[in-house]
C-alpha positions in Angstrom: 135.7 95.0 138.2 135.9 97.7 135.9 136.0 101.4 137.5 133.0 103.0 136.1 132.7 106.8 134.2 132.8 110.1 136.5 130.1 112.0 136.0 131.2 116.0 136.0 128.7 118.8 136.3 129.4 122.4 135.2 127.8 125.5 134.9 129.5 128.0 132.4 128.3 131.5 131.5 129.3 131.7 127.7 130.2 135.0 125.7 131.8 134.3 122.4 132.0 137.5 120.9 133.2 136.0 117.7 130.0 134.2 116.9 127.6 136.4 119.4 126.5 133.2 121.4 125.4 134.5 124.8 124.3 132.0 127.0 124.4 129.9 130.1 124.8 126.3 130.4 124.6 123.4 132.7 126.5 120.4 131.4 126.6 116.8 132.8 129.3 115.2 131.7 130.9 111.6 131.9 134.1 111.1 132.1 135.7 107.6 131.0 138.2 105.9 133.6 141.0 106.2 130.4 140.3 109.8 129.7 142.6 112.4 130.8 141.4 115.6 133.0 142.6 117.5 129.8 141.1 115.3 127.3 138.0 116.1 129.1 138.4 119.7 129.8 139.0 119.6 125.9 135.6 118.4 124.8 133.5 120.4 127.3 135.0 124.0 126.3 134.7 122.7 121.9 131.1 122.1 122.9 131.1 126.1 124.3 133.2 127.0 121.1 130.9 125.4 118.9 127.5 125.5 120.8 124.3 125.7 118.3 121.0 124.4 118.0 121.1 120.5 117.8 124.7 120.1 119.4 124.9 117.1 121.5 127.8 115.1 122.9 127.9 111.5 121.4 128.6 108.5 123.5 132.1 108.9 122.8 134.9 106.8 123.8 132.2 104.0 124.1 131.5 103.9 120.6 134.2 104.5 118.6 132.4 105.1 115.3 131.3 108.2 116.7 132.9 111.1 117.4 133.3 113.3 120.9 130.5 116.2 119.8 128.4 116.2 116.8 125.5 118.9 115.6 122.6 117.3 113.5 119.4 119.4 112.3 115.9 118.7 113.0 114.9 116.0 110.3 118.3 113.9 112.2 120.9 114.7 109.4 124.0 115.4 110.7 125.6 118.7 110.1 129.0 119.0 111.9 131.4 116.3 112.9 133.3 117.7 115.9 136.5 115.4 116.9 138.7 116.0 120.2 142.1 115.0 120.1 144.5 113.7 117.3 142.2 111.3 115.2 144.2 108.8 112.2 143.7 109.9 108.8 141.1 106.7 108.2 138.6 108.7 111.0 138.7 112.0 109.4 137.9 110.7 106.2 135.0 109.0 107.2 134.0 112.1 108.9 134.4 114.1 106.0 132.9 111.4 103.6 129.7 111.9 106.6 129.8 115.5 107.0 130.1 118.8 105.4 131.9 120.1 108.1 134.7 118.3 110.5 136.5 120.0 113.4 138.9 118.7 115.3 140.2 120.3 119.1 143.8 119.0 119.4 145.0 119.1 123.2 148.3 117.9 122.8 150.7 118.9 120.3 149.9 118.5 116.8 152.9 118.8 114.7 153.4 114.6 114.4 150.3 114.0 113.8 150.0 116.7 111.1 153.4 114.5 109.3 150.9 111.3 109.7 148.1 112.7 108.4 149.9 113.8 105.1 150.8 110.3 104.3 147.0 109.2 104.9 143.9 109.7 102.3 141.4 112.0 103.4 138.6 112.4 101.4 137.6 116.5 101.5 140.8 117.7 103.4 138.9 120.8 102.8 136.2 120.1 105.1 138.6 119.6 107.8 139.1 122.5 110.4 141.8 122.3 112.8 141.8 124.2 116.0 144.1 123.8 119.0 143.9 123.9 122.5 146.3 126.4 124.6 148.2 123.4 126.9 149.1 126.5 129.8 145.2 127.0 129.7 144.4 123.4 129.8 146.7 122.3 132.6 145.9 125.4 134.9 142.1 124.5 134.2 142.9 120.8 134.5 145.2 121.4 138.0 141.4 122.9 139.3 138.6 120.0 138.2 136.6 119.3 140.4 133.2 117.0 140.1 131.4 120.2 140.1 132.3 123.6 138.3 131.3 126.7 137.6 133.1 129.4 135.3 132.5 132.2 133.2 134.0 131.6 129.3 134.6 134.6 127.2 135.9 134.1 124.0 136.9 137.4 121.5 139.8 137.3 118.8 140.1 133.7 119.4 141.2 134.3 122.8 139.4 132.4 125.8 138.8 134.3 129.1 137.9 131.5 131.9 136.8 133.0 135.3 136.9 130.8 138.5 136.4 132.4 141.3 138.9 134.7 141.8 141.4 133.4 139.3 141.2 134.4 135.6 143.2 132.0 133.2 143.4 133.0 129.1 144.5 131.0 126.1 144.9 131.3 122.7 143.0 128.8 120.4 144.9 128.4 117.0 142.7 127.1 114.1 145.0 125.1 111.1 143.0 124.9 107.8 144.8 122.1 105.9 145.0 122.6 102.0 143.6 120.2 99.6 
């Protein structure tokens, strides 16, 4: 028998200076059996990072046509195509043939995959934002999960503040912008 998802539940307090998103949020989250604890911790601090008004998380690794986060408006239409970690050329440009606006949250590194995607047709490379994940922050964060969580997220200057408890742990997002 197949080991079923883990369901994680956490309660961040969100300041993103950057974008002046103040806000609290309680997040239920499933966690597939072939997902790592980074992988994960990934997609639940990109939905903070990118948190709007019709964000949602997709079904994700159980349909693969869809990707981990995705933002659509109110008539359904979907607005932002948000990817977590290092998806083949075909993927993004389907996403970008779908969307206006694809992110991707790399948490492992992305230099190969970068080489890979060069060779691969992408159809509005422009479209395509690039950020990644700070591997210190997400294996000190990943060394703590626990079923449930609660932490206070501070973002300013691209820098993330995470506050557990006592403990404070910071990392640096970097965001890539590929050229046409």
């Amino acid at each position: 028998m197949a080991a079923g998802a883990t369901i994680h539940h956490f309660a961040i307090t969100l300041s993103d200076a950057d974008r002046s998103v103040y806000t609290a949020l309680e997040l239920r989250v499933a966690r597939h059996p072939s997902e790592s604890a980074e992988f994960l911790l990934t997609r639940v601090l990109a939905y903070c990072l990118e948190y709007t008004a019709g964000l949602a998380f997709s079904k994700g690794l159980s349909d693969p046509d869809e990707p981990a986060l995705w933002v659509r408006d109110l008539t359904g239409a979907l607005q932002a195509w948000i990817e977590v970690g290092l998806p083949d050329a075909e993927r993004l440009h389907r996403a970008t043939k779908a969307c206006a606006r694809v992110v991707v949250y790399a948490h492992r590194d992305p230099v190969q995959w970068w080489t890979r995607l060069a060779g691969g047709k992408i159809h509005r490379m422009d479209r395509l934002t690039v950020h990644t994940m700070d591997r210190n922050l997400l294996a000190a964060l990943a060394a703590r999960l626990d079923r449930r969580m609660a932490f206070d997220l501070s973002v300013a200057e691209s820098t993330l503040y995470l506050t557990l408890g006592e403990d404070t742990l910071t990392g640096v997002i970097e965001t890539l912008t590929p050229g046409p």
